[in-house]
VEXMAR-835558 format. One record per residue (C-alpha): y, x, z. Coordinates in nm, 4 decimals. Each point is the difference from the previous one (the first is absolute). Layout:
N
<Y->Y X->X Z->Z>
...
//
This chain:
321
<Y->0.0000 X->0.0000 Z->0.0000>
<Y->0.3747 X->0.1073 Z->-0.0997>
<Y->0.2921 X->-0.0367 Z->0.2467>
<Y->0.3340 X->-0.0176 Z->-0.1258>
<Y->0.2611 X->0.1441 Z->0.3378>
<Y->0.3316 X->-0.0495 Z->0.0597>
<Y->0.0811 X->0.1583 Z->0.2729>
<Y->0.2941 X->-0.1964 Z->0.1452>
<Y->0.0636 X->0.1757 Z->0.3416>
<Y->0.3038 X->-0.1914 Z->0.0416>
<Y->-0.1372 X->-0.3167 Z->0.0268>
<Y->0.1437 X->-0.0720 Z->0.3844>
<Y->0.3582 X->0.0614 Z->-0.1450>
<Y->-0.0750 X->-0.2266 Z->-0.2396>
<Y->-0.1559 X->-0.2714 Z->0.2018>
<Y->0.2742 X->0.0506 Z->0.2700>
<Y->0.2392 X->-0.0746 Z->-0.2917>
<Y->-0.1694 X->-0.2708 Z->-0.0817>
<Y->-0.0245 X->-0.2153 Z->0.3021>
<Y->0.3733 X->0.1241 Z->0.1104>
<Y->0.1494 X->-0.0976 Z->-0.3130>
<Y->0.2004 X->0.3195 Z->-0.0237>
<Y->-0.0400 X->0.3106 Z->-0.2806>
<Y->-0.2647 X->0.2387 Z->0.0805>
<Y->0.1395 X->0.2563 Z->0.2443>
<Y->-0.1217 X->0.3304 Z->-0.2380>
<Y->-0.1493 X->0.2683 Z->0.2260>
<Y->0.1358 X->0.3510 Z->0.0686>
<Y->-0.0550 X->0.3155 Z->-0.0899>
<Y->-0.2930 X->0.0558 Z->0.2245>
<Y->-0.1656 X->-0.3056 Z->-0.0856>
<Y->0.0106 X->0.0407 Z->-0.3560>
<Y->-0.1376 X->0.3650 Z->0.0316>
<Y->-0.2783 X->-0.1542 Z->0.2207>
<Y->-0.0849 X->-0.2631 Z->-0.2530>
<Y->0.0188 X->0.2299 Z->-0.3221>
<Y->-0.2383 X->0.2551 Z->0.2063>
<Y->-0.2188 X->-0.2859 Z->0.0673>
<Y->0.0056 X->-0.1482 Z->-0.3260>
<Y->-0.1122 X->0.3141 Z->-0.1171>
<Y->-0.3197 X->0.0800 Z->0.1951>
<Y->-0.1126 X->-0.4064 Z->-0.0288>
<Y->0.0573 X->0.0651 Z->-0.3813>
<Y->-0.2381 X->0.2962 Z->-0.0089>
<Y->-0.3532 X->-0.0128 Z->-0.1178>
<Y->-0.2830 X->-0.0964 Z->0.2379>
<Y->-0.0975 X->0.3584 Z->0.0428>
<Y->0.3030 X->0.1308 Z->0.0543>
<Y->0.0547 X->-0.1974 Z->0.2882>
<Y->0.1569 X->-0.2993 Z->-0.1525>
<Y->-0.1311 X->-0.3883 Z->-0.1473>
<Y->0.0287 X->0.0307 Z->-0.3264>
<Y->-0.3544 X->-0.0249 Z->-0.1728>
<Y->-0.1074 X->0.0635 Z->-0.3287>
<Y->0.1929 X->-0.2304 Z->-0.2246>
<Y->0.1823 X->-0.1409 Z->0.2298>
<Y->0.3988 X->-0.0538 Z->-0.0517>
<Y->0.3433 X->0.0622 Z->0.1681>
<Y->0.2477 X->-0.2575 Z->-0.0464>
<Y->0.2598 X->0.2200 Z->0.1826>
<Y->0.2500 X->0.1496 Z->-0.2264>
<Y->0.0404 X->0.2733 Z->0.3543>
<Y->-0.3713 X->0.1285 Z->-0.0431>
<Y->-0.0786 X->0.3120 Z->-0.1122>
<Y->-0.2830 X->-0.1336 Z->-0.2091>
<Y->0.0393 X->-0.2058 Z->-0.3221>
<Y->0.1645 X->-0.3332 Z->0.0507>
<Y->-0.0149 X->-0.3313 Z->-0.1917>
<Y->0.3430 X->-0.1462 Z->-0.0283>
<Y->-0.0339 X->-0.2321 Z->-0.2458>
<Y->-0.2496 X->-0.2736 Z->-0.0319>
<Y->-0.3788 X->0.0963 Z->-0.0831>
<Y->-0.2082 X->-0.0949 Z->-0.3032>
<Y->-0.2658 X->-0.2364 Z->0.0267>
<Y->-0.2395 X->0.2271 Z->-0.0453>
<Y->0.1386 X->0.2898 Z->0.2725>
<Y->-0.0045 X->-0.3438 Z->0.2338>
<Y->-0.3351 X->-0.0366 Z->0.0039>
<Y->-0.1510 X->0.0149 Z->0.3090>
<Y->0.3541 X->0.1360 Z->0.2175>
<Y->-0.0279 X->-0.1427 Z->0.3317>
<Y->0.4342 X->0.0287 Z->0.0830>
<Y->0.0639 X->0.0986 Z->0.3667>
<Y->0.3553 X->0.0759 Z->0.1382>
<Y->0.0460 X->0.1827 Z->0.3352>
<Y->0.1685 X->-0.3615 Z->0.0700>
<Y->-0.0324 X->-0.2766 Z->-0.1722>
<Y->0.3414 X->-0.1086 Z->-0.0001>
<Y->0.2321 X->-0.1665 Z->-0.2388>
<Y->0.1308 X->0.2851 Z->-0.1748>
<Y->-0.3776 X->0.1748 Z->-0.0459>
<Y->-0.1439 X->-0.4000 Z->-0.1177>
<Y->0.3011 X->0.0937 Z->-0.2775>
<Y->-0.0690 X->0.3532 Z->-0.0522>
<Y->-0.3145 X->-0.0621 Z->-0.0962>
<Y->0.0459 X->-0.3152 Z->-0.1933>
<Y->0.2229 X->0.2182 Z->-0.1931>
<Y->-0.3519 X->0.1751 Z->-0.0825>
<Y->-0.1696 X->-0.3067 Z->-0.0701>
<Y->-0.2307 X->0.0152 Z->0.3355>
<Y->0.0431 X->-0.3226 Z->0.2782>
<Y->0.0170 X->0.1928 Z->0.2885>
<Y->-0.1634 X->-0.2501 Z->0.2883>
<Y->0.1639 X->-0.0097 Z->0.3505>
<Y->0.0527 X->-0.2236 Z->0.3539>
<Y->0.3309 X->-0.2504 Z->-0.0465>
<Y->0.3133 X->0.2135 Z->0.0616>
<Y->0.0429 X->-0.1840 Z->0.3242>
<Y->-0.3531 X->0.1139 Z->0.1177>
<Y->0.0728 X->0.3566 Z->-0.1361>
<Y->0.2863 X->0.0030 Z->0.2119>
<Y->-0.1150 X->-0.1276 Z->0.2980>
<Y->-0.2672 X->0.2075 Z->0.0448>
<Y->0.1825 X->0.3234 Z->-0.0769>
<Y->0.2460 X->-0.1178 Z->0.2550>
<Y->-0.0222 X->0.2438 Z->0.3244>
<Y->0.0760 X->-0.3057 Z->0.2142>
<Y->-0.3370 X->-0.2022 Z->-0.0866>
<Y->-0.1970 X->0.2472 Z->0.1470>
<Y->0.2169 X->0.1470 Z->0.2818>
<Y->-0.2128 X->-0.1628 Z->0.2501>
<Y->-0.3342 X->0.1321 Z->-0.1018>
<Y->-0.0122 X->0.2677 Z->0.2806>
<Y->0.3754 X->0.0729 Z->0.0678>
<Y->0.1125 X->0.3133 Z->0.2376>
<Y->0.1645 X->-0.0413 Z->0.3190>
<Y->0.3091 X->-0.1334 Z->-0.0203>
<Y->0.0310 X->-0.0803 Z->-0.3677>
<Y->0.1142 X->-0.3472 Z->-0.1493>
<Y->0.1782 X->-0.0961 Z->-0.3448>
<Y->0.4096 X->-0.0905 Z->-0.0193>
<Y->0.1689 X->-0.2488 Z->-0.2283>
<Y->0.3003 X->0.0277 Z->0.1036>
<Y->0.2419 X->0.2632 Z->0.1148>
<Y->0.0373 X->-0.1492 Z->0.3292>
<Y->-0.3999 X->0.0005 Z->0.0568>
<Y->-0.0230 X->0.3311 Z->-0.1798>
<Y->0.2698 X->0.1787 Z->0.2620>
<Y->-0.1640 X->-0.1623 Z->0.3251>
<Y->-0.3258 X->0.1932 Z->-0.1233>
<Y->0.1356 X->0.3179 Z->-0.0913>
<Y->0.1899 X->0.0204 Z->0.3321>
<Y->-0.3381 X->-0.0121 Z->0.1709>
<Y->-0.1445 X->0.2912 Z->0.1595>
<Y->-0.2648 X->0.1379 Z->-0.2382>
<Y->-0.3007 X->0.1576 Z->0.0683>
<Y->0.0169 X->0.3347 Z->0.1542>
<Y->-0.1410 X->0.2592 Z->-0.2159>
<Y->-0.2629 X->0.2348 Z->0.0431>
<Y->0.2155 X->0.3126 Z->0.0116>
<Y->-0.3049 X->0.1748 Z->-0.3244>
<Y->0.2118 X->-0.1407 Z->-0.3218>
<Y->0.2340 X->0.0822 Z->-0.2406>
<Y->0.2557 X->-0.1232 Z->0.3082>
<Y->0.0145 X->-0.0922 Z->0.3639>
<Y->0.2375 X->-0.2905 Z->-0.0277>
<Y->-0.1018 X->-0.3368 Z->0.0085>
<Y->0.1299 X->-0.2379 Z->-0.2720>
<Y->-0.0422 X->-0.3429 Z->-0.1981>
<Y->-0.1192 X->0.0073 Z->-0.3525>
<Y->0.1273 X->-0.3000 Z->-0.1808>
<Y->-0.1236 X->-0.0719 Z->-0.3760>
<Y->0.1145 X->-0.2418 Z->-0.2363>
<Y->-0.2565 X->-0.2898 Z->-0.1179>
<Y->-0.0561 X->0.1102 Z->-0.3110>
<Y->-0.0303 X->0.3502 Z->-0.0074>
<Y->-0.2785 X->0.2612 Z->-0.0870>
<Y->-0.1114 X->0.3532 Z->0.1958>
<Y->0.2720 X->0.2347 Z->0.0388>
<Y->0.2672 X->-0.2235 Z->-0.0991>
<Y->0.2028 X->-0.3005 Z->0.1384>
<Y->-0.0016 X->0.1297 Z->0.3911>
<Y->0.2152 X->0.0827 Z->0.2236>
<Y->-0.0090 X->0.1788 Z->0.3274>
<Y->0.1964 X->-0.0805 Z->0.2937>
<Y->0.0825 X->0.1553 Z->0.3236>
<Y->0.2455 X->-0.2521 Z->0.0752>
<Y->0.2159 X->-0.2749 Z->-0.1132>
<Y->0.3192 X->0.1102 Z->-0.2450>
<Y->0.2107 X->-0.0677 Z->-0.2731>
<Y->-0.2353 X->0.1672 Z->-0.2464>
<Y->-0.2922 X->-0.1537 Z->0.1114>
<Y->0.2007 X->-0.3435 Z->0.0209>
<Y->0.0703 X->0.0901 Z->-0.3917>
<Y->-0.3333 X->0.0611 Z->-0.0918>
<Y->-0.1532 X->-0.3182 Z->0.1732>
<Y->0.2738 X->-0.1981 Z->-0.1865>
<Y->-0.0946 X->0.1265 Z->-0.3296>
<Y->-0.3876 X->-0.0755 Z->0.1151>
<Y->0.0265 X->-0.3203 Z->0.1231>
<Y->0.1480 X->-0.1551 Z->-0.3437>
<Y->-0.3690 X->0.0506 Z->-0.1141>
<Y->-0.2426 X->-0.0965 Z->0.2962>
<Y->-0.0265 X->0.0614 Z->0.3641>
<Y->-0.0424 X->0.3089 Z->0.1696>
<Y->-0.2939 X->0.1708 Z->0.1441>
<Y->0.0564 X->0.1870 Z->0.3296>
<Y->-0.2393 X->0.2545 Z->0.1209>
<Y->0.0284 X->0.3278 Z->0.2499>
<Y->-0.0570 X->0.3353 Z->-0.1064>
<Y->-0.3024 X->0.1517 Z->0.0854>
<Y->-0.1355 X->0.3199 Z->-0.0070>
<Y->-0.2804 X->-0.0799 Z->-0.3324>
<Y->-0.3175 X->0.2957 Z->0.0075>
<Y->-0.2800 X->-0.1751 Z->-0.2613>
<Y->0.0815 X->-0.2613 Z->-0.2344>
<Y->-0.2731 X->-0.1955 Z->-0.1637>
<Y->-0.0036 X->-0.2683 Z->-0.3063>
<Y->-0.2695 X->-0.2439 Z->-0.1055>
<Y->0.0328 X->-0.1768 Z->-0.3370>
<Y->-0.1519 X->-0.3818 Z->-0.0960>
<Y->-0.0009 X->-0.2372 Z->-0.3082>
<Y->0.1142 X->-0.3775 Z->0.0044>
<Y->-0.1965 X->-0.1489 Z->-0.2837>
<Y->0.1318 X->-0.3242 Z->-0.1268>
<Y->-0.2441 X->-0.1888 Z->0.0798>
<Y->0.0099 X->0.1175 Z->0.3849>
<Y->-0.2451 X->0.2214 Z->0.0275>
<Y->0.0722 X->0.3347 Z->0.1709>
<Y->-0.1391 X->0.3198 Z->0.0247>
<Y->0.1468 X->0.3413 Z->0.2141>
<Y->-0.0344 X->0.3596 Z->-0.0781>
<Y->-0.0728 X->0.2778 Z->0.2162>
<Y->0.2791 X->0.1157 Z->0.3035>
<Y->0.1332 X->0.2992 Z->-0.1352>
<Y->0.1851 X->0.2980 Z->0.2321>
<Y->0.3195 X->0.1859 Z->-0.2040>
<Y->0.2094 X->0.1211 Z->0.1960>
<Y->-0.1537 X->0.1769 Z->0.3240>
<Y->0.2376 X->0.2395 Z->0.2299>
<Y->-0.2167 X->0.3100 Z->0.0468>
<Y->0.1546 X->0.0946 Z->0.2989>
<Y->-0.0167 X->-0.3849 Z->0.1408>
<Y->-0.0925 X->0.0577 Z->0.3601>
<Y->0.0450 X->0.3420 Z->0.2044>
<Y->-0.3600 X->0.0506 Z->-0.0267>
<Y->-0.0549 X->-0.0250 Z->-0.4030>
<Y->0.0001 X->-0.3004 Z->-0.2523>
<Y->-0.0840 X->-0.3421 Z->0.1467>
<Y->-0.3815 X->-0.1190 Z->0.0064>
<Y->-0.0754 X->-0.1843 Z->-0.3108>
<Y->0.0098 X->-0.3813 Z->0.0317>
<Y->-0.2972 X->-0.1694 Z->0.2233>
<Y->-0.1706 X->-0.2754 Z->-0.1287>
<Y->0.2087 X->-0.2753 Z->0.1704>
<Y->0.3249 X->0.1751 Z->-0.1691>
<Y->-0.1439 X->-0.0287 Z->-0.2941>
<Y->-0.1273 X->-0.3636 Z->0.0157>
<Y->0.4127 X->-0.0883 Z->0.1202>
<Y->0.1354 X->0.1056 Z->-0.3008>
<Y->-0.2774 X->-0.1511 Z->-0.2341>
<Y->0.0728 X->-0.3255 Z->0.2124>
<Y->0.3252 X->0.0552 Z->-0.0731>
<Y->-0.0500 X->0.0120 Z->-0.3754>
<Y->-0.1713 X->-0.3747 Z->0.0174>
<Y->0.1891 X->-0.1062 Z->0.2161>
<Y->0.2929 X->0.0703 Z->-0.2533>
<Y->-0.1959 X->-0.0593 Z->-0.3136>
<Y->-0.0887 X->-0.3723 Z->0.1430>
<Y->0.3781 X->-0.0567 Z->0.0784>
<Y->0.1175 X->0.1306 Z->-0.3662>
<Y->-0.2478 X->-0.3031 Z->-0.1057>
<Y->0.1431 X->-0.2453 Z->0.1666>
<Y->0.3186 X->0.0951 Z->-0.1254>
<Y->-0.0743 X->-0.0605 Z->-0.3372>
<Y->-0.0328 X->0.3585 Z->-0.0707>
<Y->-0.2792 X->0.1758 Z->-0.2531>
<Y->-0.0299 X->0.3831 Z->-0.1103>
<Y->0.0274 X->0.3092 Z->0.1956>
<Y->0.1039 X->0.0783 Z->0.3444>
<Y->0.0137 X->0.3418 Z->0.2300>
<Y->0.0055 X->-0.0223 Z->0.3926>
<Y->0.1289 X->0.3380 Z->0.1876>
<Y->-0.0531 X->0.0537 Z->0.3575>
<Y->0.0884 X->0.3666 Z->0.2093>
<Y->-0.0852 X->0.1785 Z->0.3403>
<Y->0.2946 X->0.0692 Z->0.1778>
<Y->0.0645 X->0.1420 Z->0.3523>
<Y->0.1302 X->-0.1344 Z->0.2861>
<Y->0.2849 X->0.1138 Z->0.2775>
<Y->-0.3323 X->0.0655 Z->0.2202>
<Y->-0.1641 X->0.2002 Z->-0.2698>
<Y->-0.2500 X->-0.2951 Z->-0.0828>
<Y->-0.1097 X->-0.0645 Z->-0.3669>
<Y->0.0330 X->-0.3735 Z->-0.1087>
<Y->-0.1194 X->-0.1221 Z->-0.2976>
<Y->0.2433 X->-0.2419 Z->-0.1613>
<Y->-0.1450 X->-0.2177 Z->-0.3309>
<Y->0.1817 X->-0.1771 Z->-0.2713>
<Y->0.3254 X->0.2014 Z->0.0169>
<Y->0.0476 X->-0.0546 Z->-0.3305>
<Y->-0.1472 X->-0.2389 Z->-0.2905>
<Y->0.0514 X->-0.0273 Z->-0.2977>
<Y->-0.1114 X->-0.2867 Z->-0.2887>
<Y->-0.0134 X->0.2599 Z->-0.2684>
<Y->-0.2009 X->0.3005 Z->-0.1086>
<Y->0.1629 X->0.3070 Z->0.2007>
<Y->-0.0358 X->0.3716 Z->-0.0418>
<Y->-0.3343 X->0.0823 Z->0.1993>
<Y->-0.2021 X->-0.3146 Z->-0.1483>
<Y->-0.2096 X->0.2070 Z->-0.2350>
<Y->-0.1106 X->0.2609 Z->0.3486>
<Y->-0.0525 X->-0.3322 Z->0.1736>
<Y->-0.1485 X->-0.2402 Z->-0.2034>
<Y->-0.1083 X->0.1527 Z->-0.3378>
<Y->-0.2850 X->-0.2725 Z->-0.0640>
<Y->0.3158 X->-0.2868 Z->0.0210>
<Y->0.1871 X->0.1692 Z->-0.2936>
<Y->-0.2088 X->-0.1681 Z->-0.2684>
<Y->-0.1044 X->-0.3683 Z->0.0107>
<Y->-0.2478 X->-0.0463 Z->0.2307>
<Y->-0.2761 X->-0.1622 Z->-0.0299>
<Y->-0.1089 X->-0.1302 Z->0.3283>
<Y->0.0843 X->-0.3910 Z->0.1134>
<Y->-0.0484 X->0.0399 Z->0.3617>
<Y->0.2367 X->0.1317 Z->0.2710>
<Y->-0.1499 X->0.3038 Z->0.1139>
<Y->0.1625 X->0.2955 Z->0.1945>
<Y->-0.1183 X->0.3347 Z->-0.1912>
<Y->-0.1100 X->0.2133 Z->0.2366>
<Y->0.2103 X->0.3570 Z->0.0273>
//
């Protein structure tokens, strides 16, 4: 089977757009040299460590590979199977354009369940909660956060606050305190969703587990996948590898998110992250479903490499990993 990408890794902008009713806000500098660096590798061949199979297509005029631009012929359509990183309005065009129909959830489900606030209270840290207004937003951020554990990047405890809409390493903003800038930022964020509020914590191991919506309801889970591991996590070496009942919380996790994508109305493919992180006291907490995402995301292939053709399978299983 041929799949035709488009690699739309602005598809949150887009879909924040879309519900606010406002222009797409275009990302900075470092976000566009984080998405052309990751449109790269995902544009890469399957042995060099990125998804594209033999005869399979880039609708991305930002790959490196060749790109179709223009619609196909009949014949070059033949068995394409079109997949966008998100299925959103402007990728259902794109590849129109190319004379696929690109399937996806209704842009209110999309939304939805890309939204950080449907699944803030999934397994939420101490002290977070989500803002919708400025007035909620400041009463939270002038709370005492967490104290830190003293073995991070920094000693001083803070908020993190992140926009709705938003994907990793973008849309956030971390706050000691309550100011004008952070009063500016929240403004601007607020015009296009509430506002997630979470403490900083001091993050050692960061894990990821990857599932499949199919349209009909079924769902199936990939494997939990470690990658990002602190080698110097604890003062006496790395941090034991997850025990069993670690593992079976963030496959839960998975389901449990995968069953409420379904219920949204939402189809297709979704990625669950969850991370170690230490405590004041020096404990390690395990802390699932910090962030989800209803779309293919950038360790899906590690994960889940059995979910990135059509499966074949009509009962929900959890693969084992």
């Amino acid at each position: 089977m041929r799949v035709a990408w488009l690699f739309n890794l602005d598809a949150e902008a887009e879909l924040a757009a879309l519900r606010s009713g406002a222009a797409p806000r275009p990302p900075g500098a470092p976000a566009r040299r984080r998405q052309a660096a990751a449109r790269a590798q995902l544009a890469r061949g399957v042995g060099e460590g990125g998804w594209i199979g033999p005869g399979d297509l880039v609708l991305d005029p930002g790959a490196p590979h060749p790109c179709v631009t223009g619609s196909l012929p009949d014949k070059d359509r033949s068995g394409i199977t079109p997949r966008a990183w998100s299925p959103t309005p402007s990728a259902k065009a794109a590849m129109g354009r190319a004379g696929l129909a690109l399937e996806g959830p209704p842009l209110e489900a999309l939304i939805c369940a890309n939204a950080r606030e449907t699944f803030a209270s999934l397994d939420p840290l101490p002290g977070s909660s989500v803002a919708d207004s400025l007035v909620d937003l400041r009463a939270a951020v002038e709370e005492a956060p967490l104290p830190r554990s003293g073995l991070g990047a920094s000693s001083q405890p803070a908020w993190v606050l992140r926009r709705s809409l938003s994907c990793a390493g973008g849309g956030r903003l971390v706050a000691e305190g309550w100011d004008a800038g952070v009063a500016s930022w929240a403004a601007s964020a607020l015009e296009q969703g509430p506002i997630e509020v979470q403490p900083l914590v001091d993050v050692v191991e960061e894990y990821s587990i990857h599932g499949w919506v199919h349209r009909g309801g079924e769902l199936r889970c990939g494997s939990v996948l470690c990658w990002r591991s602190a080698n110097d996590a604890s003062p006496g070496g790395e941090l034991a590898p997850l025990v069993d009942r670690e593992r079976a919380r963030i496959k839960g996790s998975a389901l449990e998110v995968g069953a409420r994508l379904r219920g949204l109305g939402y189809f297709g493919p979704f990625g669950v992250d969850a991370f170690r992180w230490r405590r004041a006291d020096g404990v390690v907490r395990l802390q699932v479903g910090t962030d989800i995402n209803a779309r293919w995301t950038l360790h899906f292939a590690r994960g889940a490499p059995e979910l990135m053709r059509p499966a074949s399978g009509h009962q929900e299983h959890l693969a084992e990993g």
